[in-house]
N, C-alpha and C positions, 0 to 999 in steps of 0.2 A: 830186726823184724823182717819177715820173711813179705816179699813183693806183694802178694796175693792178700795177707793180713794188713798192709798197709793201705788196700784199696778196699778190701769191707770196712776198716776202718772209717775211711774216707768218705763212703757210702754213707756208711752208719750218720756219721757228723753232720753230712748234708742233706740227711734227710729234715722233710717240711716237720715233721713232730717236735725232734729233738730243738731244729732253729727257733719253734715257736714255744716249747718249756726253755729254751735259755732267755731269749728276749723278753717272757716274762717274769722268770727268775730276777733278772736284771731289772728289771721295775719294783718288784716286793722290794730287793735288797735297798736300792736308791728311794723308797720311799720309808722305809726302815729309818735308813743310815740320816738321810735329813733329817726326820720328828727327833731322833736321836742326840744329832748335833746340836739343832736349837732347844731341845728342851732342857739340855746338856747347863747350857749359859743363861737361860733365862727362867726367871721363878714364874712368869706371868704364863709361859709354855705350857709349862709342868701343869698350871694349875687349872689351864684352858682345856686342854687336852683329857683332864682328870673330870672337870664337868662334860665335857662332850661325850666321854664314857660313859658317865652315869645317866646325859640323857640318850644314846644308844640304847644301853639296857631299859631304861624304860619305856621307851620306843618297842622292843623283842619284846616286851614282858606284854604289854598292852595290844599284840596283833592277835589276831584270831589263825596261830599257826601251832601245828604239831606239839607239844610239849619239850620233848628230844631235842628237838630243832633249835626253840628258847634255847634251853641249857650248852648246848653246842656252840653259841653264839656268846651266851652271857659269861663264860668260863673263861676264855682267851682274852676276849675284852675286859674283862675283871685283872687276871691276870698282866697284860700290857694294857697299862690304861694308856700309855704315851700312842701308840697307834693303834689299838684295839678298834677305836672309835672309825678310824678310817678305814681299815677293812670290810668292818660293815658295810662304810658308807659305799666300796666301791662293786663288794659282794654281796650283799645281806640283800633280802626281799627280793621282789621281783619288781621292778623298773622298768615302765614300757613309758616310750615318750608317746605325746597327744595323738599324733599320726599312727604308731604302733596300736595306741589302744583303741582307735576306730576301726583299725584292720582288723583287731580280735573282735571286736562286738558285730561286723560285718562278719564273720564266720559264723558269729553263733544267728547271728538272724536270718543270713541262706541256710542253715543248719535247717530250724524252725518252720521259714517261710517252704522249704522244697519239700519239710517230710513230718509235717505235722497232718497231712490230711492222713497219714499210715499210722498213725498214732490208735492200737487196737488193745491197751492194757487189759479192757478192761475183761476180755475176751479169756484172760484166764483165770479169772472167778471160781470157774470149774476146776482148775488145776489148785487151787489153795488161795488163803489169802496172803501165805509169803509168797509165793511167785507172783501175784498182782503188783504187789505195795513194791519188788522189785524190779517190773518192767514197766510200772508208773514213775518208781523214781529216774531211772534214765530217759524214759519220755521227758520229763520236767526238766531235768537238770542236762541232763547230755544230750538233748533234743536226737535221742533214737530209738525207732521204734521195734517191737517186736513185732517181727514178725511171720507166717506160716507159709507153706508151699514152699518148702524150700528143703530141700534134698543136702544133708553133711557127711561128710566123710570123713575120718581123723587119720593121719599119718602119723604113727609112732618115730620116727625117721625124716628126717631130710632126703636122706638116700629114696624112700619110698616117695616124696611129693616130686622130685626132680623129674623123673619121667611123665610124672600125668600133668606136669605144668607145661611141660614142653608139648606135650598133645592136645591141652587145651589152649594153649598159645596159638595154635597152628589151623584151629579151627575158630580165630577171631574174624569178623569180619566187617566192624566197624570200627571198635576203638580197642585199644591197649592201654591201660593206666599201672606204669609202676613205681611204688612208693616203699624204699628199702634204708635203713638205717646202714649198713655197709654193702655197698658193690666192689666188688673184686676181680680183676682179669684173671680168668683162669676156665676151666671145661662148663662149668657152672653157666656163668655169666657172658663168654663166648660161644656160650649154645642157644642161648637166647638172643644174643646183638643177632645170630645168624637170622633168625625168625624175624626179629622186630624189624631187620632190613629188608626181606622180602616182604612182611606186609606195609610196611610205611610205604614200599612202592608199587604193592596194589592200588593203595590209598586207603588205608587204615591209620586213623588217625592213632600215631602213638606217642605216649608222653611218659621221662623219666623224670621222678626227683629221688636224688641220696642226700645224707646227712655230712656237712663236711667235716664235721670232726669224726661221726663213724666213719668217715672213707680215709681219713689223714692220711693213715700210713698204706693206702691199700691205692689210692689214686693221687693224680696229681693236680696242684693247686689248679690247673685249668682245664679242666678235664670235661665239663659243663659245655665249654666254648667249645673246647676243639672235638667232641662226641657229634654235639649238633653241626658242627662244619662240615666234617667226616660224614655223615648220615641224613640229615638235612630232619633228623629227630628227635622234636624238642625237649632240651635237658636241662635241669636246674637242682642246681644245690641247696640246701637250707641252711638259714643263719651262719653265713660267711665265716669260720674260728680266725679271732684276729690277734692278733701276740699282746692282747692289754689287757690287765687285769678289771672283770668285769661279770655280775653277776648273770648279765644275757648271753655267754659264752656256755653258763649251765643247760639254756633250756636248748635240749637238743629233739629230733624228729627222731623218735626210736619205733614208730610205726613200721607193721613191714603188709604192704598190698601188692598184691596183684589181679588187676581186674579184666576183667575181658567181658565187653559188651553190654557191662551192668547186668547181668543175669550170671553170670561163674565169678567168683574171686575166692581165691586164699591167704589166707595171714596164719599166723603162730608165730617162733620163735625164727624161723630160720632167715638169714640174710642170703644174699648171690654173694658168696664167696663157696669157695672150694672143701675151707673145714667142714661147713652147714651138712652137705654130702659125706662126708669124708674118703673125698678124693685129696685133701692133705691134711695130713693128721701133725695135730700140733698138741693137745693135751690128752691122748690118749685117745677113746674109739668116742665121738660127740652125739649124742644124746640129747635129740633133738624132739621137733612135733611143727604139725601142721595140723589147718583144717580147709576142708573145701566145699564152698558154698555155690549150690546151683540152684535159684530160684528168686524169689522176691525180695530177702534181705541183701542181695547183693548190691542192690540201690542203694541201701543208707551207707554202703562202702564207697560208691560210687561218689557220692555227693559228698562225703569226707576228702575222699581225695580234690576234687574238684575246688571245695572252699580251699584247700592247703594250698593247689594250685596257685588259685584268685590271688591270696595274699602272699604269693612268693614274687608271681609274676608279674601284680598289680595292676592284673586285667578283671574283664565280666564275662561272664561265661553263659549261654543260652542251655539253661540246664535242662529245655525243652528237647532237644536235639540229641539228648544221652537217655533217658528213660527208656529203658526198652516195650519193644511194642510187643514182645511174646516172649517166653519163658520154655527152657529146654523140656526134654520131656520127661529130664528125672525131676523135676522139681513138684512134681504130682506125688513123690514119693513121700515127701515131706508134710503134706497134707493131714491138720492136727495136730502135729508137734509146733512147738515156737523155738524161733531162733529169733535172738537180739544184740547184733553187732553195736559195738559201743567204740567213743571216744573219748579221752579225757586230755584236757585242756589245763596245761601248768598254770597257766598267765588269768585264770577265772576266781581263783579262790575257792573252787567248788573241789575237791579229791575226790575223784569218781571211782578211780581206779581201788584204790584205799574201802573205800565205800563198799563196792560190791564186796570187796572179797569178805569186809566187817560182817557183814549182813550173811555171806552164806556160812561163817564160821558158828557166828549166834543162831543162825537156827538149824544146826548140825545138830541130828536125834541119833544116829548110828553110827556113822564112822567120816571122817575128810580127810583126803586124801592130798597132798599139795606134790610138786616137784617143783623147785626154783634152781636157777644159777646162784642165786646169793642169798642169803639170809639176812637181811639185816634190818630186820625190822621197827617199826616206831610202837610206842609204849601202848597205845591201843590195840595195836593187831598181837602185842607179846602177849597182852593183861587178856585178851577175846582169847587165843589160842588155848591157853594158862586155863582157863574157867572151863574151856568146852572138855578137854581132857578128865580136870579135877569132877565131870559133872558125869563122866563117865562114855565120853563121846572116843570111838577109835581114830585118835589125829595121830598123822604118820603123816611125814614129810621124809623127801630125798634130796638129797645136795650133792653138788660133785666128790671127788676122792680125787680128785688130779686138779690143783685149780690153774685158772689161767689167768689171774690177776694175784700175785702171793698175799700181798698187803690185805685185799680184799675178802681174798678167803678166811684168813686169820680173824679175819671180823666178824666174817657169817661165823665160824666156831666160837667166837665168843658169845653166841646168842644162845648157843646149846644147850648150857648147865641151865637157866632158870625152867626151859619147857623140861626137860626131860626130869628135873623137880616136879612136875605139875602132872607126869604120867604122860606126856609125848613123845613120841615113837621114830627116831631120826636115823636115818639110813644116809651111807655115803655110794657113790655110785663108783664102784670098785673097777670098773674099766677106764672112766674116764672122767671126761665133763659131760654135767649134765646142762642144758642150755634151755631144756621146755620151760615151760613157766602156764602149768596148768593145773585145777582145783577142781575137785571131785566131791559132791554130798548126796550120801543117801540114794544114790542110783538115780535123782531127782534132777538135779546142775549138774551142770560144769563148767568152766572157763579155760577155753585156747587163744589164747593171745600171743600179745608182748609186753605185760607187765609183772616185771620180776618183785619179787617180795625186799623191794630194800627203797631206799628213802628216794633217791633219783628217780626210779618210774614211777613213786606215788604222788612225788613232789616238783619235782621238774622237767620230765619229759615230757613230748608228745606220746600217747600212747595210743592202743586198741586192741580189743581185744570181742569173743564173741562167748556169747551164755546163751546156753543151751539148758531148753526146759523139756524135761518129759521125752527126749529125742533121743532113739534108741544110739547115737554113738556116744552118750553118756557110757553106757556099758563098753564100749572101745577106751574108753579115757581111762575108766577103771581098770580093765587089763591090762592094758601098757602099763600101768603103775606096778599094779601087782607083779608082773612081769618083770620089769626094773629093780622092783624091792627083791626079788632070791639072786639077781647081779651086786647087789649091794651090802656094805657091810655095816651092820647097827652098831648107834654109839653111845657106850654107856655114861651112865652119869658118874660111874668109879674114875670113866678113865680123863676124863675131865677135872676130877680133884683129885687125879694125882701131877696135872703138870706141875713143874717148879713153879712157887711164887711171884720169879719175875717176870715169867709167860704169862700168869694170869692176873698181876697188875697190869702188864701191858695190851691184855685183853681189856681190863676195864677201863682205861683212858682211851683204844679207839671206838667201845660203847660209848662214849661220851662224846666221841668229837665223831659218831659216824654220819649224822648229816650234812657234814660236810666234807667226808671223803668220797 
């Protein structure tokens, strides 16, 4: 082996990813390999093991969770009853110790307590009684309001948000709040440390958090520490990935903000790394989206971020001192239209995320329009999808054509054959990956976020995203799509019943087990 391949090797091996799937590999196996041994020699094992099975399963069968979710849970553990039970126990549900769960319930009560007096549902009466009964449900349940004077812009591209971020960065003058699922060193993300460092030494208060397992392979383990040592600008990671097998290693911060002064922010799909742009191209040309808010609703982003802070940081925050006292002058543009930035909370029991998108699929009359990185949908958003088509509604969705998870992709296609049975319209994006994760009805919604159509952002991320009622960049949302769809290539339902047999068995066992890949 050549010098050069001995040292990516080397590389490769000691990277923090790989060290953290072996050392947990190595826990599965040695917890395997014990239930194994002693159930092996003892009958009282075997039989102990075989009721804790069965009360597992009825534990899943009795929660108030997904259906998919059940069946993905109860199959493995049916199948190994000898450890079945104990994977639940160390994965399954969602687990917050006492102290956890007061932190969650303090979120949601600054939530309430800071933006309940914005709370204006009812304000769109005028606009129908589905868009009411929609921005009263996330008042209730996501404590966010909708609401107007507020100026949007849609980026088709990463490439296109990258420069107006960097111009609106530059014209911060009190605070910076950025909150990204992966940070990357490269043109991206070094064009912004340049800004955040000359305003942190104006005195511009600015604040990062990334997600450490989106950053894994992109940062290093202490990166948090020595960013803020370097800059003297406060940094923090969310929920620490720790090499143990453990169902709180799922819930990840897959939000992406960027705020400035609580009157501008942006969120969509894209993260600070360099593919987002593509300035490196790794699955082909990335196919991305943003949106950008100037006006009123940048508060309820504001104060999203702020609680995330509180309970990273396990401090209190004077949320009086961040409200802004004046609003830029495009946000006069928006005057009329509603916009309603949302967040949805894995650890609540409430699927917000999920929700919205239920609710604008069922009351799709013309056409909806979706683009996701992944398909992988749970049985309610299949069976919603399924009806709205069969009822005569135009659903057209786009998926990448280049994936950048193989495993993953393989999954989303296994989702294909039942919609395009039901007259759904599925396009693959013929340059590359597609990474938006935005929803189009009736020229009426839309949704730009960061929740992708697969079980993880419905079920266990942190997420958010923004709906937009009545707001002329609805029609922006719609032509990027449309736009997209003559890049992309449609997938029949032939060509789906011709794979081999044992591609489309192996299609329907990770249907089954996709809630937990």
């Amino acid at each position: 082996m050549k010098p050069m391949n001995i040292k990516k090797l080397a590389s490769l091996l000691f990277q923090r990813s790989v060290i953290v799937a072996a050392l947990i590999l190595v826990q599965a196996a040695l917890i395997i390999g014990m239930l194994a041994l002693s159930s092996a020699g003892y009958s009282y094992v075997r039989w102990g093991s075989l009721v804790l099975s069965v009360l597992a399963v009825l534990i899943i069968v009795s929660r108030q969770t997904d259906p998919g979710y059940k069946i993905a849970w109860i199959v493995p553990i049916l199948l190994f009853p000898a450890f079945g039970w104990l994977l639940y126990l160390l994965c399954g549900g969602n687990k917050l110790s006492a102290r956890q769960r007061r932190k969650m319930q303090g979120m949601d009560r600054t939530m309430l307590e800071q933006l309940e007096r914005d709370y204006k549902a009812e304000q769109l009466e005028r606009l129908g009684a589905d868009a009411a009964n929609q921005a009263r449900y996330l008042e209730r349940y996501a404590r966010c309001p909708v609401y107007t004077n507020t100026w949007t812009r849609y980026f088709p591209l990463g490439d296109d948000a990258f420069p107006v971020m960097l111009e609106e960065l530059k014209k911060a003058e009190k605070y910076i709040f950025l909150e990204y699922f992966i940070i990357a060193p490269g043109v991206f993300w070094d064009s912004i440390v340049e800004i955040l460092r000359e305003k942190h030494a104006a005195g511009v208060d600015v604040r990062v958090i990334y997600d450490d397992v989106g950053s894994l392979n992109t940062l290093p383990m202490n990166y948090a520490h020595k960013f803020e040592a370097e800059t003297g600008i406060p940094c923090c990671f969310f929920n620490r990935f720790k090499p143990i097998i453990s169902i709180r290693m799922n819930n990840r911060d897959h939000r992406k903000f960027c705020i400035i002064d609580g009157h501008t922010a942006f969120t969509g799909g894209i993260n600070l790394a360099d593919e987002y742009i593509n300035q490196k191209p790794r699955f082909g040309h990335w196919k991305d989206s943003a949106i950008l808010l100037k006006g009123e609703a940048a508060w309820s982003m504001t104060v999203m971020f702020l609680t995330m802070w509180e309970y990273i940081r396990d401090v209190e925050e004077d949320y009086s001192r961040f409200r802004p006292a004046a609003l830029p002058a495009e946000a006069a543009g928006g005057a009329g239209y509603y916009v309603q930035p949302y967040t949805d909370n894995p650890l609540d029991d409430e699927p917000v995320g999920e929700t919205v998108y239920l609710n604008l699929i069922s009351k799709a009359k013309r056409y909806l329009y979706v683009m996701t990185p992944y398909l992988i949908v749970s049985d309610s958003v299949n069976t919603a999808l399924c009806n709205a088509a069969k009822a005569g509604v135009d659903v057209r969705i786009i998926t990448p054509h280049i994936p950048d998870k193989p495993l993953v992709f393989e999954l989303t296609r296994s989702h294909y054959e039942p919609l395009l049975e039901a007259g759904v319209q599925i396009f693959e994006y013929t340059p590359g990956f597609v990474h938006a994760k935005n929803m189009v009805v009736d020229d009426l919604c839309a949704v730009v976020g960061s929740i992708n159509l697969d079980y993880r952002s419905m079920f266990l991320h942190f997420e958010d995203a923004v709906l937009l009622y009545r707001d002329p960049t609805i029609l922006d949302v719609k032509r990027d799509f449309l736009e997209t769809q003559f890049k992309s290539q449609p997938v029949t339902l032939e060509e789906c019943l011709a794979h081999a047999w044992p591609r489309r068995l192996f299609r329907s066992i990770l249907r089954v087990l996709a809630p937990l890949l």
